[in-house]
N, C-alpha and C positions, 0 to 999 in steps of 0.2 A: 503515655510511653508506647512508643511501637516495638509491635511482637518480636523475637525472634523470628529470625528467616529461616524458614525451611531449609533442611538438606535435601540435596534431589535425591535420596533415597524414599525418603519421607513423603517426597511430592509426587515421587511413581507409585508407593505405596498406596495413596488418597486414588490416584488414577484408578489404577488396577482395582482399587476394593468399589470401585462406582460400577455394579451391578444393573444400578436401573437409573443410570443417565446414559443418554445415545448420541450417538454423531448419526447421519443420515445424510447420506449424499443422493440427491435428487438427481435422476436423468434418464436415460433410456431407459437404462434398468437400474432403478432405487434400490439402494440397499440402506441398511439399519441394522449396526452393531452396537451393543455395546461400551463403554469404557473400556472394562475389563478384557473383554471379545476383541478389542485393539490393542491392547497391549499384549494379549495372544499367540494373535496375526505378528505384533511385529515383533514379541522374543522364538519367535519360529524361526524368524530368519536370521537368528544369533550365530546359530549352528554353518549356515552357506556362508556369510559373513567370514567368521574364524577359518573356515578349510579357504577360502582367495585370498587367507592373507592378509583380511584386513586387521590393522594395528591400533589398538587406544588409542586416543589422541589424533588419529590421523584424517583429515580433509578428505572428505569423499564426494566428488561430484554425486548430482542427480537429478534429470531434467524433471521438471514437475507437469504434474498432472491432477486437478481434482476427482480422486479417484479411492478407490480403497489399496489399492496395490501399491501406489506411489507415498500412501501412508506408512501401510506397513513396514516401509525399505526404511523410511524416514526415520520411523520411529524405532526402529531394530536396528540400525546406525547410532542411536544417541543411546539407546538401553547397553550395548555391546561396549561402547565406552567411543565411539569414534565419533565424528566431528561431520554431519553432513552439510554439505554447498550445495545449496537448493538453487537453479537457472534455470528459466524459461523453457519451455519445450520447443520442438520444432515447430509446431504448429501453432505457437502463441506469434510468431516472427512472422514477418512476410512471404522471406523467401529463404530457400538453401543457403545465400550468399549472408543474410544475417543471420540464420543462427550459427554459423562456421565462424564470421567473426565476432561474434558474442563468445562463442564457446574455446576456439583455436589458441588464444592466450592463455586459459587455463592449464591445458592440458598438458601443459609440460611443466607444471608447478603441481600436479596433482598423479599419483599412480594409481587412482581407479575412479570408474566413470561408471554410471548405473543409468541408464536409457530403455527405447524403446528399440523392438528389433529395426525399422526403417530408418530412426536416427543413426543406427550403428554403423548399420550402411552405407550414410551419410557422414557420417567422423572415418571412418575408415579410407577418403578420400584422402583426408590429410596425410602425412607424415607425422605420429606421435608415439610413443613409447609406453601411455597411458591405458591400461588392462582395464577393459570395456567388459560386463555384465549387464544384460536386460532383465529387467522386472520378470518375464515369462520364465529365465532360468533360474534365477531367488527361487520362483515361486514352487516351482518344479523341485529343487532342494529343501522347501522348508520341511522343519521338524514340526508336524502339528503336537504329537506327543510331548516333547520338550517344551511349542511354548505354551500350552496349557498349564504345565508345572508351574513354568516359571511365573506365571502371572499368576497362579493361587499360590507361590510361596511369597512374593511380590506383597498381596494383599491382605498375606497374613504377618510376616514378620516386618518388612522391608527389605528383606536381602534377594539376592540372586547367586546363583553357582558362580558368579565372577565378581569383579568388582570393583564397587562401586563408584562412581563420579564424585568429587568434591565440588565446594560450589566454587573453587577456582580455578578446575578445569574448562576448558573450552565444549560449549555445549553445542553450537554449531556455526556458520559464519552466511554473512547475508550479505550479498552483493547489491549495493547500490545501485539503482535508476540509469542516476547519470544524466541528465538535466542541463547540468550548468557545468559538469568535470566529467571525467574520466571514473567506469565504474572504481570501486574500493571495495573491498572485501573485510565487512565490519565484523569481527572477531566475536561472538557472543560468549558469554560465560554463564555457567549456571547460577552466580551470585544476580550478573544483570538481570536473568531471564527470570529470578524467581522473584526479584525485587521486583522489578516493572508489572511479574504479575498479580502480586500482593498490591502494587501502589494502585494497578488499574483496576482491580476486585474493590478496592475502597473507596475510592474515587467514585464509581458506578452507583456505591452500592449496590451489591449483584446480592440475589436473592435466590435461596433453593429449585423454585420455581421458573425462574429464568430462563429465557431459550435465545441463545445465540443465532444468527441466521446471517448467510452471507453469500455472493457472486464474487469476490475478489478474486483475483490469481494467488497462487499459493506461493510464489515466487516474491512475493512483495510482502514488506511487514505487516502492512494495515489489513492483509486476511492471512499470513502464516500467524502473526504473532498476536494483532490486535483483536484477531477475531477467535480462531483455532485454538491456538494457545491457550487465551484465555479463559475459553470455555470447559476447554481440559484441566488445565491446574486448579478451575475454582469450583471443578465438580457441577459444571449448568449443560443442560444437554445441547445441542446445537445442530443445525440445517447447514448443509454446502449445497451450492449449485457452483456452474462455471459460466466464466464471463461470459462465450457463446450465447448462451442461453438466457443471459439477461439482456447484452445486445440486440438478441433478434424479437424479444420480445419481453418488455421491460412491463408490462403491466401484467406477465405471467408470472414475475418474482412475486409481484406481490401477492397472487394471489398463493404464494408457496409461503410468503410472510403467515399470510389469514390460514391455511392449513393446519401449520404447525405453533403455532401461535408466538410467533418471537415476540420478544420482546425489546433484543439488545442489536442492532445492528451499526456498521461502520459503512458511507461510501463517500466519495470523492464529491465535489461540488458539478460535476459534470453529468453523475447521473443522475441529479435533480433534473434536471435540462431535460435530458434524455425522456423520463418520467413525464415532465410537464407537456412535452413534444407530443408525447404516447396519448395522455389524456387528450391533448386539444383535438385530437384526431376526430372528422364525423363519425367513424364507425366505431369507435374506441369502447373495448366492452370491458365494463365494469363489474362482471356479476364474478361474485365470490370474493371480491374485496372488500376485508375487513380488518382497519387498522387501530382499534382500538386499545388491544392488547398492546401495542408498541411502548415501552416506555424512552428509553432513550435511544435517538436515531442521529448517530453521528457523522458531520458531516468534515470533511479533513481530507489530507493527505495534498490538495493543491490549495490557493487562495479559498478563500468563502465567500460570497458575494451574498449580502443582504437583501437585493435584490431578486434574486434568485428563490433566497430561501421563503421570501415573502409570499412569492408568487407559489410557490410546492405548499404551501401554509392553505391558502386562500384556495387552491384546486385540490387539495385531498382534505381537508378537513371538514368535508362529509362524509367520507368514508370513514370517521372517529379518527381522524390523527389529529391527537391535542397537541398545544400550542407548546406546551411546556416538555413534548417529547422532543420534538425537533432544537439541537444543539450543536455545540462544535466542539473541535479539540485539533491540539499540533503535538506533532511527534515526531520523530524519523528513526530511521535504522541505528543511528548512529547512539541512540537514545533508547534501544532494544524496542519500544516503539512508543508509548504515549508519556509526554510530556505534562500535558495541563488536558482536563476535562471542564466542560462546564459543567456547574455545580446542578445534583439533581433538582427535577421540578422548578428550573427558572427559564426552562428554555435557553437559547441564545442573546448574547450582549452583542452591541455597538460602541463602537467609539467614533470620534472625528479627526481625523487627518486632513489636511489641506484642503478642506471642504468635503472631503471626500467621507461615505459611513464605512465604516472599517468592520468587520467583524470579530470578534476577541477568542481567543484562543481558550478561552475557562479558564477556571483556577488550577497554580502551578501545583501538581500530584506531591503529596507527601515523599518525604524523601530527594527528591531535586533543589537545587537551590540554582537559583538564576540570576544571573549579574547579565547589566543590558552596559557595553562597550561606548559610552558615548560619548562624543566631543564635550569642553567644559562649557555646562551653564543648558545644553540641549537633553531631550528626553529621548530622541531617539538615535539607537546606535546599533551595536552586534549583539545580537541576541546568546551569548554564552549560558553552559549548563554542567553541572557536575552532581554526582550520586552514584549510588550503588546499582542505577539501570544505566549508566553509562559508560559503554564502550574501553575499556582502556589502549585499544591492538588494532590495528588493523594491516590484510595485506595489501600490498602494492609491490605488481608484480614479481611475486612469488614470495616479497620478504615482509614481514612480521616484523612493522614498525607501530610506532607509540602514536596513537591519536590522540592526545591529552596535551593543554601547555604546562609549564613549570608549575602551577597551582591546582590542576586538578582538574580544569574548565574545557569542556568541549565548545572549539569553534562552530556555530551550526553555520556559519555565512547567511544565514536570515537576518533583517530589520526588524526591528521591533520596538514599543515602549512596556512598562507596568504600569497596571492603571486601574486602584480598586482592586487590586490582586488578584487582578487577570492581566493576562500577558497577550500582549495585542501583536499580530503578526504582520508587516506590512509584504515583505516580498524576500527573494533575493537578494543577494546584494552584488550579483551580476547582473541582475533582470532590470534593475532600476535605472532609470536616464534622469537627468537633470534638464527643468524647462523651465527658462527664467528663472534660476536659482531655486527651484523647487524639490525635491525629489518625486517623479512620477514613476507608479510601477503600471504593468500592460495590461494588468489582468483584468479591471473594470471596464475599459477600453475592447478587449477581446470579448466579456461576456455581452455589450450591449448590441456589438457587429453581428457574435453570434446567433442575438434575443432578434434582432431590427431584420437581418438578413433573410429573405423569401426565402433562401435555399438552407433549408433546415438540415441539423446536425454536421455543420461542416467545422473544418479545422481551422483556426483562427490561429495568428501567431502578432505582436506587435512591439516593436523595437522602438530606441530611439538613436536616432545620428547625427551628434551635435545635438541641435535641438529642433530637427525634425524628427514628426513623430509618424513613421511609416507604419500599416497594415499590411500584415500579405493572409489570403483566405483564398482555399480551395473551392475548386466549383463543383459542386455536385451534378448540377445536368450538364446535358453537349450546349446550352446558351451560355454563355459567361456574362457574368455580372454589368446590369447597361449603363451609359453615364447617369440615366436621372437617380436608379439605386444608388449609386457610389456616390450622391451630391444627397440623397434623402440618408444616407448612413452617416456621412462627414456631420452633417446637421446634428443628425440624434446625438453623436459621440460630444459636439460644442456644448450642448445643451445641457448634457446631462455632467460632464468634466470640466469645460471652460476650456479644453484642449483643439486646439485648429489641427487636423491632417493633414501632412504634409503631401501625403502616399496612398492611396490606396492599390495595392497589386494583386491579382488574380491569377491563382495556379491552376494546373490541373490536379484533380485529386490523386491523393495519395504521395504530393508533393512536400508535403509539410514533415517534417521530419519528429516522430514520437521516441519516447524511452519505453521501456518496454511494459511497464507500467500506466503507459498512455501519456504523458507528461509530453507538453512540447517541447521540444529543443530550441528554444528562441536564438541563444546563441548561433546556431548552428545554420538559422534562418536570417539570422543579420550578416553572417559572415559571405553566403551564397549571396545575396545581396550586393556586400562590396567588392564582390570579387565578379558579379556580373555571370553567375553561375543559377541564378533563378529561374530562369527559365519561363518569365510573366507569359500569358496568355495574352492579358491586356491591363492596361496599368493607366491611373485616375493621377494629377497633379494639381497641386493648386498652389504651390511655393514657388 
């Protein structure tokens, strides 16, 4: 029988009373507070908070930052009773022109926005209405006296001077990628948040001893929720760095892995890549890498490629990364964040799709119940999902509509089968093209151009139209890609899928259009395509 769920009184209470488990955010200047020392920090800013105004319940922008100040706001927005909307920073986006229109929709569905002083100066171009604060005047306002109190009254009873959140309040809302649609503004509640973190503490098996460690954006579920979160409601200490710093140098993380000795990590199928890239390198130094302690290393949030994970298998497992630590799991925002984990100590599964190895998503998390949408007599269809970590609300723009159908089922728009009681994940169900009555999605396609291609770490995107199956990939050097590469690439891809290329086209980098999360915009790359807005460098044909 599954426990009672926590009230979030109860689950600030457990926070606040963690005296000697720590968050540690690694960077210039490392710091290390605390549970308790965080919940501090963030009922200090109860008090700046209440005098601008801010109201329970109410949506509060907040650009994000891995950082301790961008927490405290965070977390002193959800203590206070209000609803924070965590978006990208400025400096996670390219330029001025994307974060204004990532950010410019908002802002007239929201009356306060919490940034850095340079962003302000940057929103302040616009025309808005929207009552702007910086972290530096929070910080300048906080009450240190008051949130002392409040986090040893916090630790000892569960209450606070005001009060308290139900779990069907809204506890904060997570703005979607955006991928394949238009972002959405997925409504969390603290029934979802406390469910998904109780389903994903069981799933894990998370242990006292357990250390969290993470590079993700905070912006993004798979390190607000999947990583952060987690680590906070189930009492395990935990590491942050920021993306930057695993970017520029991916075999530094790990060595921040081996310091602190994680053991539970979450990242995308891409920074395996990255990883692998890192090692193969002549110079590539390995001293103070040790991956032993790792137990489960989840890999999610985009496709999973088997291939990939083999090879991250075969290249760190002498540094101790056992075979049974490396595994998968799917989830999304919509779903407050993990759906299915693979089961501890099995490692990752396969299955076979059209000849293809599919990697499976783990078993579905207690509490979820999954119905797969699919034509009669066939296994695979719409991946649907309903529970007490799913979403009921979400906005579009400005308005607080129902993302649920008539039964209760969230549409995720992924493919999928069950199989063995794991839930196997194929793609999209915008992302997939049909080749000779098949369904093909891009993604194995994309990782073996990206694995085959001289020009390491670049951006891969691939479509289909009709039933040509175009590539387009940026070029990393001033050479562009020469015929005999793009005839030794089309090869790999027959060989390895059974798929002929129709297309191979070559941008200039930084043509491929990302979410903000890193995700490519395939659509958004097939549409430039027929609209003859691509902009090829040079472009391969064999149709």
């Amino acid at each position: 029988m599954t426990a009672a769920l926590l009230s979030p009184a109860a689950a600030w209470q457990q926070i606040a009373g963690c005296t000697d488990r720590t968050l540690t955010i690694a960077g210039e200047d490392t710091q290390v507070l605390s549970y308790h020392e965080l919940i501090a920090r963030a009922a200090a800013r109860v008090p700046a908070l209440r005098h601008r105004g801010v109201e329970r319940g109410e949506p509060v922008l907040i650009t994000v930052r891995t950082d301790v100040e961008f927490l405290s706001c965070f977390f002193g927005l959800m203590l206070h009773g209000a609803v924070p909307v965590p978006i990208p920073a400025r400096e996670a986006l390219k330029t001025s022109e994307q974060f204004l229109s990532r950010l410019t929709p908002l802002l007239s569905h929201h009356r306060m926005l919490i940034c850095r002083p340079a962003e302000q100066d940057e929103v302040h171009t616009t025309t808005t209405g929207c009552q702007i604060s910086t972290f530096s005047s929070l910080a300048e306002a906080r009450d240190e006296e008051f949130g002392r109190a409040a986090a040893r009254q916090l630790a000892r009873t569960g209450t606070a001077d005001w009060p308290q959140c139900t779990l069907d309040d809204d506890a904060y809302v997570q703005y979607t990628s955006g991928s394949t649609a238009a972002p959405r503004g997925v409504v969390v509640t603290y029934r979802n948040l406390l469910s998904n973190m109780d389903a994903m503490a069981r799933g894990m098996e998370l242990q006292p001893d357990d250390v969290m460690a993470s590079w993700l954006p905070l912006h993004h579920d798979m390190g607000l929720v999947a990583s952060l979160m987690v680590a906070l409601f189930s009492g395990t200490s935990a590491m942050f760095t920021t993306p930057h710093r695993f970017l520029y140098d991916p075999l530094g993380f790990l060595r921040l892995l081996t310091s602190c000795g994680a053991t539970i990590n979450f990242m995308p199928n891409f920074a395996l890549e990255w990883l692998i890239n890192a090692r193969n390198r002549h110079s590539a130094d390995l001293t103070g890498i040790d991956l032993r302690a790792m137990r489960r290393l989840f890999i999610a949030s985009e496709p999973v490629n088997a291939a990939v994970m083999r090879r991250f298998l075969a290249g760190f497992s002498d540094l101790g990364l056992k075979p049974t630590a490396l595994c998968s799991a799917y989830g999304l925002a919509e779903s407050t964040a993990a759906v299915t984990l693979s089961a501890p100590d099995t490692g990752f599964r396969t299955e076979s799709y059209s000849g293809a190895e599919v990697v499976t998503g783990g078993r579905v998390l207690d509490g979820y119940e999954v119905s797969i949408d699919a034509p009669p007599g066939q296994r695979v269809g719409t991946i649907k999902v309903r529970g007490g970590s799913v979403a009921a609300k979400a906005y579009v723009d400005g308005n607080k509509v129902d993302a649920l159908d008539d039964e209760g089922f969230l549409d995720t728009h992924d493919l999928g089968f069950l199989e063995h009681d794991e839930l196997v994940i194929l793609g999209r169900q915008d992302e997939v093209f049909i080749i000779y009555g098949e369904n093909r999605f891009p993604y194995d396609i994309e990782c073996i151009v990206r694995r085959e291609s001289k020009q390491h770490r670049i951006k891969v995107a691939c479509f289909g139209i009709g039933e040509r199956v175009v590539v387009v990939l940026e070029s990393k050097s001033d050479i562009p890609l020469d015929e005999t590469e793009a005839e030794r690439l089309r090869l790999q891809v027959i060989a390895a899928t059974g798929l002929q290329l129709a297309e191979i086209i070559v941008v200039q980098r930084g043509s491929i259009p990302t979410t903000t999360s890193g995700k490519i915009k395939r659509k958004a790359v097939a549409q430039a395509y027929q609209t003859g807005t691509l902009a090829p460098e040079c472009t391969y044909n064999w149709t």
